[in-house]
C-alpha positions in Angstrom: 104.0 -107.8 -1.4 107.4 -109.2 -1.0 110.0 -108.5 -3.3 111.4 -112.3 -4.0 113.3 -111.0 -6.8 115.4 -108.6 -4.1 118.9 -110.8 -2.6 118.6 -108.3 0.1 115.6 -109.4 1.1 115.1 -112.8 0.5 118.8 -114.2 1.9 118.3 -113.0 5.0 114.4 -114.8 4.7 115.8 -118.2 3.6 118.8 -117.7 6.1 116.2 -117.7 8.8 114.0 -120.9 7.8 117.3 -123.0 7.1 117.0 -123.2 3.2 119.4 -124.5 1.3 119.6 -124.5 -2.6 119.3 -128.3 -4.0 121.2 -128.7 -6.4 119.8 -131.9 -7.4 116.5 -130.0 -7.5 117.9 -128.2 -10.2 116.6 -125.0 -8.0 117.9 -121.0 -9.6 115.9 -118.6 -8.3 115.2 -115.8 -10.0 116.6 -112.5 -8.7 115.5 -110.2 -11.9 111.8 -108.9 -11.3 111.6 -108.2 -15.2 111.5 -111.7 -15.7 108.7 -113.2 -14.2 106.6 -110.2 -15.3 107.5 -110.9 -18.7 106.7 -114.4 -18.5 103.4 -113.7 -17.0 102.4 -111.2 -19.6 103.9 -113.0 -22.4 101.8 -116.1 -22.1 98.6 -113.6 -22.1 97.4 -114.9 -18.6 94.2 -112.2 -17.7 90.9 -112.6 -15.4 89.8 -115.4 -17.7 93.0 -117.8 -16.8 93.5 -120.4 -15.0 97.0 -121.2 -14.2 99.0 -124.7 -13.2 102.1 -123.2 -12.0 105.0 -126.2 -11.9 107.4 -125.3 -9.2 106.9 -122.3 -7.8 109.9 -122.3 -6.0 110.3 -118.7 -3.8 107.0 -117.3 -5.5 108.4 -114.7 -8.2 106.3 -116.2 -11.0 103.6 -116.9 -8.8 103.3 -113.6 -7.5 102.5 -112.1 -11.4 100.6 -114.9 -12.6 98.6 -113.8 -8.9 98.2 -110.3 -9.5 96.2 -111.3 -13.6 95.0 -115.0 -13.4 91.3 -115.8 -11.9 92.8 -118.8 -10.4 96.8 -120.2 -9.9 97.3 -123.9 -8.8 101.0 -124.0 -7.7 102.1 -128.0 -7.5 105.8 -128.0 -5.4 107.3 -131.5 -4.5 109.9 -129.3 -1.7 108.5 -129.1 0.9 110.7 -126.9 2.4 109.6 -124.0 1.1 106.3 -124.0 2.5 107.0 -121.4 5.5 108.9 -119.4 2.5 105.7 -119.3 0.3 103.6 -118.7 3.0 105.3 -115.4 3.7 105.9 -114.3 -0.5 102.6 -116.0 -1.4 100.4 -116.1 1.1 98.3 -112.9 1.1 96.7 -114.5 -2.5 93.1 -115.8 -2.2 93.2 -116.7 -5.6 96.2 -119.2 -4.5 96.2 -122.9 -4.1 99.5 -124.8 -3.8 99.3 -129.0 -4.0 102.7 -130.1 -2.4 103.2 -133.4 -4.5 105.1 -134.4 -7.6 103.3 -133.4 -10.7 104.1 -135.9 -12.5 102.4 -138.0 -10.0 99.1 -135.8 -10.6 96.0 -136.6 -13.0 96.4 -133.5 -14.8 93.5 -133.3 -16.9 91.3 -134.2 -13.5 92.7 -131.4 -11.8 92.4 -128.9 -14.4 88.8 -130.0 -14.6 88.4 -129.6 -10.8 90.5 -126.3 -10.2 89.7 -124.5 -13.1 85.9 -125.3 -14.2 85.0 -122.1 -16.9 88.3 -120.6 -16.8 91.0 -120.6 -19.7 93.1 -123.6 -18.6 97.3 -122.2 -18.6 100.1 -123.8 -17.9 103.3 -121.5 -16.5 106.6 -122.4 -15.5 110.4 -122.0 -14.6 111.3 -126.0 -15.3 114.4 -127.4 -13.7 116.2 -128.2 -16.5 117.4 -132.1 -15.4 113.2 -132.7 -16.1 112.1 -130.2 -18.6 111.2 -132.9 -21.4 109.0 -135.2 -18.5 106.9 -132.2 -17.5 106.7 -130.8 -20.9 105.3 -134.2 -22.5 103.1 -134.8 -19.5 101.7 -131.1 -19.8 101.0 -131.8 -24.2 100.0 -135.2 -23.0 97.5 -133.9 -21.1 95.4 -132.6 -24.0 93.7 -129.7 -21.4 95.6 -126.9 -21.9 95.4 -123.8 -23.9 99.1 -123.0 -24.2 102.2 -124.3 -21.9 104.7 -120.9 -21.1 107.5 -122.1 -19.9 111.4 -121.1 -19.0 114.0 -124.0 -20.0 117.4 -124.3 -21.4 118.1 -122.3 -24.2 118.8 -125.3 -26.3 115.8 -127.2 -25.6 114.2 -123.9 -26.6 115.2 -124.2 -29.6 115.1 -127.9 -29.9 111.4 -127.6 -29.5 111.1 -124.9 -32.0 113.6 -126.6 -34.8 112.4 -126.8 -38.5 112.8 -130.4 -39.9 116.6 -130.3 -41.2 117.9 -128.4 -39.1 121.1 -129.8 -36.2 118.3 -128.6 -33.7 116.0 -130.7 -35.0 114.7 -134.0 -33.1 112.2 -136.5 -32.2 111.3 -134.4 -29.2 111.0 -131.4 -31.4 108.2 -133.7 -33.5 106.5 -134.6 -30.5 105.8 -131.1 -29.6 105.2 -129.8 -33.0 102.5 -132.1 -33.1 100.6 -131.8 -30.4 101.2 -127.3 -30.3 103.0 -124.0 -32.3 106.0 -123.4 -30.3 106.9 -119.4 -30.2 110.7 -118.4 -29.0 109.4 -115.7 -26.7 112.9 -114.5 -25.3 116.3 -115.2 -23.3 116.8 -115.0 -20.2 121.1 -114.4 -19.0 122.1 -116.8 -16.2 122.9 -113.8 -14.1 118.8 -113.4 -13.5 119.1 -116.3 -11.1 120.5 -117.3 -7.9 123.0 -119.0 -7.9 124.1 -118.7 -11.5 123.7 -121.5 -14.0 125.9 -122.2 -16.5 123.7 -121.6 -19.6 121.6 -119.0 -20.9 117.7 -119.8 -20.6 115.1 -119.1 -22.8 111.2 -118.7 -22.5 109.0 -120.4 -25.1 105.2 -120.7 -25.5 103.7 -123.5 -27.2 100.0 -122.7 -28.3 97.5 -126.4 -28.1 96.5 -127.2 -31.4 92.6 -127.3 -30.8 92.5 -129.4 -34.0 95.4 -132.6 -34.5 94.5 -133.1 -38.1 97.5 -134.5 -39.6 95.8 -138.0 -40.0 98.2 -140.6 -38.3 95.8 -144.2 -38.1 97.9 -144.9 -35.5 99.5 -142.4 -32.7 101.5 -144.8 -31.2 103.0 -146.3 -34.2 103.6 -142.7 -35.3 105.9 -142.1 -32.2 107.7 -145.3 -32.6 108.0 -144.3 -36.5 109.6 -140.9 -35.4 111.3 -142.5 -32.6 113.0 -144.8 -35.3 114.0 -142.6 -37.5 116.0 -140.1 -35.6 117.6 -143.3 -33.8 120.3 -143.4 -36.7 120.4 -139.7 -37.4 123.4 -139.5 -40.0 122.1 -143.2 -41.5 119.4 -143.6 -44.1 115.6 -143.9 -42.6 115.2 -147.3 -43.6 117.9 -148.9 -41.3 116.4 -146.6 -38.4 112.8 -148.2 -39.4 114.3 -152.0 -39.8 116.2 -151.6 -36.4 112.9 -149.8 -34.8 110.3 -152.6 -36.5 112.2 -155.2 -36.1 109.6 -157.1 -37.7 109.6 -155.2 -41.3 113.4 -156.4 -42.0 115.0 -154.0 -44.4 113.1 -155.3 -47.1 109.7 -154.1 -45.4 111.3 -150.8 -44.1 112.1 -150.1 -48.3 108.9 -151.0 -49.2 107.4 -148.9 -46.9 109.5 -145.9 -47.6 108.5 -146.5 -51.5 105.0 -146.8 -50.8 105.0 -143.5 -48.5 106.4 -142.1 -52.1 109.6 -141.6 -51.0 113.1 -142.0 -52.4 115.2 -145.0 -51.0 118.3 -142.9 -49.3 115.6 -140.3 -47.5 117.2 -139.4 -43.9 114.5 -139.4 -41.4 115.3 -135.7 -40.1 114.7 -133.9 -43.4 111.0 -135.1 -42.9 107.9 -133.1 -41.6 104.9 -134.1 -39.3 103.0 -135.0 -42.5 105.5 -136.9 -44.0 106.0 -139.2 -40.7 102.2 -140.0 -41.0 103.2 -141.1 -44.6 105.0 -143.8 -43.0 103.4 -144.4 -40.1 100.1 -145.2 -42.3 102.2 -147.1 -44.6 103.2 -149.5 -41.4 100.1 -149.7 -40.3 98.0 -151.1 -43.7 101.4 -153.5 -43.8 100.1 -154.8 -40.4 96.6 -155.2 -40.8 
């Protein structure tokens, strides 16, 4: 097996095919073997798995998820790196690799196809310029047991915020509510190549099998959340009167009253349960 993890060996290798690093890619290879094995074994991928790899870039991740999972679908939009995989990669029958966007894939459909009695995983090392599109199209897709992936250390902890808290935000409620984020661990920029400028950080969120927190409404939940972290430092009932325009901030009071809440609540002290409070509150208003 090829050691992708080894600059020795793998400069000369890209050298060879012409590859150049994009940097609008957002591509940082990783050149720490401890890494992807960690990220493999971490996320509890075994003979039962099957894994959507996003971005397999050189193959280091692919490689260990390889070596445990029953199946690994690796979807790579570059092109480029197809005579590269075929050489780190390529000895895997337990491989397939779908060179297209994924956000231009039917998830669900192709976890249904590729992975038919398996434990459906998702795994990846996200470029960091589309962590939160990949990340909401993977909850989105309501298939998956958990979603292991390697982002910026502050979306890591974005994700993983409790309400209150600076991190805290509406992408941090969107995840919350659809899985249990767990801070696995960091990851120094000088494991990649070439370097980037911030520290990353692995985190697994776990698929809630159950969403029982009782919004009427998902999409008026959103919007609710969506609202109220809008005007962060402002009280939640101008964020709901400038997000519904059509409650006024007469409606958005009332609403916040009826939820049985004080008037000068901020919406980013507030839980998942507490947004369905509202939500449910604006959705009896409309009906």
């Amino acid at each position: 097996m090829v050691n992708v993890c080894d600059i020795q060996v793998m400069k000369p290798l890209l050298a060879e095919h012409g590859f150049h690093f994009s940097k609008a890619k957002g591509q940082n290879f990783l050149i720490a073997p401890w890494v992807p094995q960690s990220i493999a074994q971490e996320a509890g991928v075994d003979e039962t798995a099957g894994v959507l790899e996003i971005g397999p870039g050189i193959g280091p991740l692919t490689q260990q998820l390889c070596l445990r999972a029953k199946k690994v679908c690796a979807v790579e939009l570059d092109t480029r790196l197809k005579p590269i995989l075929d050489i780190t990669v390529g000895e895997f029958d337990n491989l397939e690799i779908i060179w297209d966007d994924v956000l231009k894939q039917d998830v669900p459909a192709l976890v249904r196809e590729k992975f038919a009695g398996l434990r459906p995983m998702a795994c990846a090392n996200l470029p960091y310029y589309i962590t939160s599109p990949i990340l909401s199209a993977l909850l989105e897709a309501d298939c998956f047991d958990s979603v292991t992936v390697m982002v910026q250390k502050e979306v890591a902890q974005r994700i993983a915020a409790a309400p209150g808290s600076a991190d805290y935000s509406a992408f941090t409620v969107f995840c919350q509510y659809y899985a249990e984020p767990e801070l696995l661990f960091d990851v120094p920029a000088h494991c990649f190549m070439p370097q980037p400028k911030v520290t990353s950080a692995v985190i697994q969120l776990r698929v809630r099998k159950e969403r029982n927190w009782g919004a009427l409404d998902e999409a008026v939940f959103f919007r609710t959340v969506k609202a109220s972290f809008a005007m962060r430092r402002k009280k939640l009932s101008n964020g709901l009167a400038s997000g519904f325009p059509e409650l006024g901030k007469t409606g958005a009071a009332e609403v916040i009253e009826a939820a049985g809440f004080d008037a000068n609540i901020r919406g980013e002290t507030l839980g998942i349960p507490e947004f369905v409070r509202i939500a449910n509150e604006i959705v009896k208003r409309r009906s």
